[in-house]
C-alpha positions as CSV (number, residue, x, y, z in Angstrom):
1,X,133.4,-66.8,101.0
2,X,129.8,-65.9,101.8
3,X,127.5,-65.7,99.4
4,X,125.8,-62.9,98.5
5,X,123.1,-61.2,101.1
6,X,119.6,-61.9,99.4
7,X,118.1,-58.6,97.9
8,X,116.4,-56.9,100.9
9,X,115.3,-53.5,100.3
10,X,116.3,-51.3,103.3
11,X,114.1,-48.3,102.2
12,X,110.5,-51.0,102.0
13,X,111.9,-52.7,105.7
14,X,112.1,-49.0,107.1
15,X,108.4,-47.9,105.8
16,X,107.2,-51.6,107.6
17,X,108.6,-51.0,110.6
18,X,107.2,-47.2,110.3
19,X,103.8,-48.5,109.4
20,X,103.9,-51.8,111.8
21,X,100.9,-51.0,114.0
22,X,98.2,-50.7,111.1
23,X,100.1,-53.3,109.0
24,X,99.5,-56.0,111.9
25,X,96.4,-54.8,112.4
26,X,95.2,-55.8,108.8
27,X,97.1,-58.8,108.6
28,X,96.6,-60.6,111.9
29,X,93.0,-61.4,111.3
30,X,91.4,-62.8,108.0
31,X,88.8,-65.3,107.4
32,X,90.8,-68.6,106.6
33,X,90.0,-71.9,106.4
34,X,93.7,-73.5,107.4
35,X,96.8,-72.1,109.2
36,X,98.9,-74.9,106.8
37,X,100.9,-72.8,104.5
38,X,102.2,-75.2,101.7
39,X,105.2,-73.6,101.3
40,X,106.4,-73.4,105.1
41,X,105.5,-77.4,104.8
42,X,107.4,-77.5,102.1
43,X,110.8,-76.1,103.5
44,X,110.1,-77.9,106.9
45,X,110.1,-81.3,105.0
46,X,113.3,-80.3,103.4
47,X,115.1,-80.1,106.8
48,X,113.3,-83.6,107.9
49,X,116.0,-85.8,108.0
50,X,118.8,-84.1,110.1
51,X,115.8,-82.8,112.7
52,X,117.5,-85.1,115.6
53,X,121.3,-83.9,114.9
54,X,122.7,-81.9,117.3
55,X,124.8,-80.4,115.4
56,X,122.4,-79.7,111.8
57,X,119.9,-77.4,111.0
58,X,117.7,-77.9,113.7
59,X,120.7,-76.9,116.5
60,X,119.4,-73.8,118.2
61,X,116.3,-75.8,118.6
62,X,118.1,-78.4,120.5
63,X,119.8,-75.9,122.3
64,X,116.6,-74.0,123.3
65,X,114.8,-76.9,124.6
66,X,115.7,-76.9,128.2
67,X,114.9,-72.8,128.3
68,X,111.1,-73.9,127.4
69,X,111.0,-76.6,129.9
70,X,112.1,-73.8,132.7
71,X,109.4,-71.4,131.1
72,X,106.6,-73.7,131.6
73,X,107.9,-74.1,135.4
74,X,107.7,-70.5,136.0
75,X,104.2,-70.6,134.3
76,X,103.0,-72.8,136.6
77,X,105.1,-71.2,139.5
78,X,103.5,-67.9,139.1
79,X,100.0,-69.4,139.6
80,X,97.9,-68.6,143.0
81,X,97.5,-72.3,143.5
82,X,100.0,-75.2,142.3
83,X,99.6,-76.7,139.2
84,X,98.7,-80.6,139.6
85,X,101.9,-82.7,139.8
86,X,100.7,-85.6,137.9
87,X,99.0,-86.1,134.5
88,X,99.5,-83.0,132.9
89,X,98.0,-83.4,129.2
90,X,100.2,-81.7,126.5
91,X,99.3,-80.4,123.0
92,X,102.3,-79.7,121.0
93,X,101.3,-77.6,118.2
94,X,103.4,-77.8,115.0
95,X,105.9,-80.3,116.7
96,X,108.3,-81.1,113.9
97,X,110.6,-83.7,114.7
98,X,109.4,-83.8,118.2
99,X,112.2,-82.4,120.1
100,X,110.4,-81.0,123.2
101,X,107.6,-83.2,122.9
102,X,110.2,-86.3,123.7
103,X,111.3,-84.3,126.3
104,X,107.4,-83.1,127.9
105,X,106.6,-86.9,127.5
106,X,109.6,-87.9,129.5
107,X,108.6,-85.7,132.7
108,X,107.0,-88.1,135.8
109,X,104.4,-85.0,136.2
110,X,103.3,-86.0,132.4
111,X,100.1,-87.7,131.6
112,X,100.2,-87.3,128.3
113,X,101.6,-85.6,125.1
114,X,99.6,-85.3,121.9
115,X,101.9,-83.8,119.2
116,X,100.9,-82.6,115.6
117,X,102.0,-81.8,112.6
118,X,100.8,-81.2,109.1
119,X,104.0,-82.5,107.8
120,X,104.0,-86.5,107.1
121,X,108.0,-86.1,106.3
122,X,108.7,-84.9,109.7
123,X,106.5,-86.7,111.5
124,X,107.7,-90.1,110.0
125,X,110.9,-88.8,111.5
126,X,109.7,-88.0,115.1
127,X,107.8,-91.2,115.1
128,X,111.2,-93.3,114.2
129,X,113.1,-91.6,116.7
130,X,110.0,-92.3,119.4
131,X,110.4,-95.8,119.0
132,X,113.8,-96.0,120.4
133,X,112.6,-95.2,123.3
134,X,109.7,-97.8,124.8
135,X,109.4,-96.0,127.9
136,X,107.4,-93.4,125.4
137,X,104.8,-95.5,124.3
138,X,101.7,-94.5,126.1
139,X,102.6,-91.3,126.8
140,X,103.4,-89.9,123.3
141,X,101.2,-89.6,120.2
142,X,102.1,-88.1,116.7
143,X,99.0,-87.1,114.7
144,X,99.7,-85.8,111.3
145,X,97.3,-83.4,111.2
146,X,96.5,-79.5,111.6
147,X,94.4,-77.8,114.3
148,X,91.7,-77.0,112.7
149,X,91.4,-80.4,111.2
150,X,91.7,-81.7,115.3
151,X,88.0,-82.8,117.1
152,X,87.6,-79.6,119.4
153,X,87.6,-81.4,123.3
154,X,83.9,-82.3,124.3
155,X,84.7,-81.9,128.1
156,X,87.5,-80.3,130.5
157,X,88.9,-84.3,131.1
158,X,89.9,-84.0,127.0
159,X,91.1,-80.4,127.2
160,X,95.0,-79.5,128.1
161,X,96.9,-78.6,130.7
162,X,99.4,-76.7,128.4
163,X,99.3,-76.4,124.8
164,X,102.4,-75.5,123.2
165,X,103.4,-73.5,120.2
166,X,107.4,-73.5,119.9
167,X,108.8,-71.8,117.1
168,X,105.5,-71.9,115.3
169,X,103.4,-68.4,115.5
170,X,105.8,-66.5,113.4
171,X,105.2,-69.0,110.3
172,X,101.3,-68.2,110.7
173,X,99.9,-66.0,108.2
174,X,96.9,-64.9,110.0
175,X,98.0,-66.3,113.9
176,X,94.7,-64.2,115.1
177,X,92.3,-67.0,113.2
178,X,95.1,-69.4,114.6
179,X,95.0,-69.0,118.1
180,X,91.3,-68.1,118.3
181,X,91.2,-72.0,117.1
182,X,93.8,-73.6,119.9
183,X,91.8,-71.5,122.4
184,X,89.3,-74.0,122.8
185,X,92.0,-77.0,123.6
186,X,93.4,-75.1,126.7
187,X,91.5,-76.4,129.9
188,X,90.4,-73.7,132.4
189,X,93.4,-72.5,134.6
190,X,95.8,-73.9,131.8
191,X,98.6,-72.8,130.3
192,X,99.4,-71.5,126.2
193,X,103.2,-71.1,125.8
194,X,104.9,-70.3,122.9
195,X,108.0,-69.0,121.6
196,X,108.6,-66.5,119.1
197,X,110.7,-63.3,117.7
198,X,110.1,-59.7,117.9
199,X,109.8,-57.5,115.1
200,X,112.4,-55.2,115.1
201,X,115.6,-53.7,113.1
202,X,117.7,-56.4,115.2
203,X,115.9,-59.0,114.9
204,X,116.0,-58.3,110.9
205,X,119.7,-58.1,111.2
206,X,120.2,-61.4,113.4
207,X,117.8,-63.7,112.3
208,X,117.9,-62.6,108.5
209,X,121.0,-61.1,107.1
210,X,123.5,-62.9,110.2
211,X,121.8,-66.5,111.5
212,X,120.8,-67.1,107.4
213,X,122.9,-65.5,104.9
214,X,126.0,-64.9,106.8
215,X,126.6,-67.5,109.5
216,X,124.4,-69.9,107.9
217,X,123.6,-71.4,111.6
218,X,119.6,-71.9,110.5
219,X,118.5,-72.8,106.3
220,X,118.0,-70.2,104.1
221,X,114.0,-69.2,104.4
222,X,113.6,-70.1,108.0
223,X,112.1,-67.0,108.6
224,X,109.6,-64.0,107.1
225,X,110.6,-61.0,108.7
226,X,106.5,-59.6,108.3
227,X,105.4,-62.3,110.2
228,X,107.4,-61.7,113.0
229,X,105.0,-60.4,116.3
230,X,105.7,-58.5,118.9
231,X,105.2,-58.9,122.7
232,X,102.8,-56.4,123.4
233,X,101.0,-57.1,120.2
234,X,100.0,-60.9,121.8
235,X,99.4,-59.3,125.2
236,X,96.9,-57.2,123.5
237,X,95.0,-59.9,121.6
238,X,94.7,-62.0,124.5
239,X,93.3,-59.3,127.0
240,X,91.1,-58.2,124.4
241,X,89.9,-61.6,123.5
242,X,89.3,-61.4,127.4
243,X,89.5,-65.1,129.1
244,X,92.9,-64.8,129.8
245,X,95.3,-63.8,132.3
246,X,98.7,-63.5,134.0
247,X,100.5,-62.6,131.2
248,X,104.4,-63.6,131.3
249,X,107.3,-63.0,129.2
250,X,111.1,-64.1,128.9
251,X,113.3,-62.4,126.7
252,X,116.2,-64.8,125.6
253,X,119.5,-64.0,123.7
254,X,121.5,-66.9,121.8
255,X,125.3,-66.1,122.8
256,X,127.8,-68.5,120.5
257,X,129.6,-71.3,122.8
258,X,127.7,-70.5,125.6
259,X,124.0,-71.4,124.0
260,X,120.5,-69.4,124.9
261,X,120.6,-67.5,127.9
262,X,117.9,-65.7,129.8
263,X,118.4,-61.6,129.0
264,X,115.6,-59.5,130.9
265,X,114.3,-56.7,128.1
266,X,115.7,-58.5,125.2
267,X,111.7,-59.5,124.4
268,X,111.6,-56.2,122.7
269,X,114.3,-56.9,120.3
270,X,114.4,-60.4,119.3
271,X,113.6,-63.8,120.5
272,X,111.4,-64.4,123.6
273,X,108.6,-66.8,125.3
274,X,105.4,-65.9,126.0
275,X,102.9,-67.5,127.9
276,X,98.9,-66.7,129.5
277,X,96.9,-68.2,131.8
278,X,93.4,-69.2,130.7
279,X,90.3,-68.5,132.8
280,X,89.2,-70.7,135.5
281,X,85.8,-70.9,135.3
């Protein structure tokens, strides 16, 4: 039998989703010092040591991982000239066991991937599962660290080409202080891409009451409804950070048995990737 649903008041979820524009508004910006939050560390490390099973708590991400690599394609598709072929430089943002960061280092076009973490749990796991693989070595590097503790790049040749943040923005508490922070890491004419859920009555029902306390396919806690963003809220803070541009979306659905698919629209009801091009100078 499932267990109980955890107590979510319908009535407070309603007046949030009534009052979402000002409530984002206030929240997405605040002066912070970190984007760590100890207690998102602290249900990450939990889930550590079954990060690489196919089949555990980390599944949909294994499942997802080939839809990002197809996102950044079309990122770099999309722009008026081709992207370089060779060397790309990766920053992996909030890596965890290093799923796709394994994967971007494993791509003849990659230079290098530089992969963080403020977890040392998780990280000791990504590094283990690294070394079983020496063609790797070179190419990938774990840093346990957070990026605001990261030296900012002194020149475009230390800047990336795409800087990734996969499953991360909707466990920020203030992700306007956050990105402002990775914007300096993304070379001119490269690439942020990220993946992340809408804030909506669906997304509530699937990620929260089905996916946690009903299917039990992702851990208890996973996820904070509040923190979820929307689409047009990230288009917004980009072109009005100005700097940026092409903005591009990719609304994905997961569909049991068959995986994530690509579902044009559904980035206005759940999960989606989102990417923007930064300013050549």
């Amino acid at each position: 039998m499932a267990a109980p649903l955890r107590p979510t008041s319908l009535r407070n979820l309603n007046l949030l989703l009534r009052a979402a524009p000002r409530f984002v508004q206030n929240q997405f910006r605040a002066h912070s010092t970190s984007s760590v939050n100890p207690e998102e560390v602290s249900h990450f490390n939990a889930l550590a040591s079954t990060w690489w099973d196919p089949h555990g708590s980390s599944r949909l991400l294994h499942l997802m991982n080939p839809l990002r690599h197809d996102f950044i394609r079309g990122c770099h598709a999309s722009q008026p000239r081709p992207a370089p072929t060779s060397n790309l430089r990766y920053l992996d943002i909030g890596c965890g066991g290093g799923i796709f960061a394994e994967s971007a280092a494993r791509l003849p076009s990659t230079g290098s991937v530089t992969a963080i973490d403020p977890s040392p749990e998780v990280l000791a796991v990504a590094k283990g599962h690294a070394r079983r693989d020496p063609g790797l070595q070179g190419k990938l590097t774990y840093l346990n660290t957070s990026i605001e503790e990261l030296p900012q790049p002194k020149s475009i040749e230390e800047q990336y080409d795409v800087l990734s943040l996969f499953e991360v923005i909707e466990h920020i508490t203030h992700p306007a202080d956050f990105l402002d922070t990775c914007a300096p890491f993304v070379k001119p004419g490269g690439w942020i891409v990220m993946s992340t859920i809408a804030r909506t009555w669906a997304s509530w029902l699937t990620t929260k009451v089905v996916a946690e306390d009903i299917a039990r396919i992702v851990p208890r806690g996973t996820h904070d409804w509040d923190k979820y963003i929307n689409e047009e809220e990230l288009r917004g803070y980009f072109l009005r950070e100005r700097g940026w541009n092409s903005p591009r979306v990719m609304g994905v659905v997961y569909i049991p048995g068959l995986g994530w698919k690509e579902v044009a629209g559904s980035e206005r009801v759940g999960n989606y990737f989102f990417g923007i091009r930064k300013d050549e100078n």
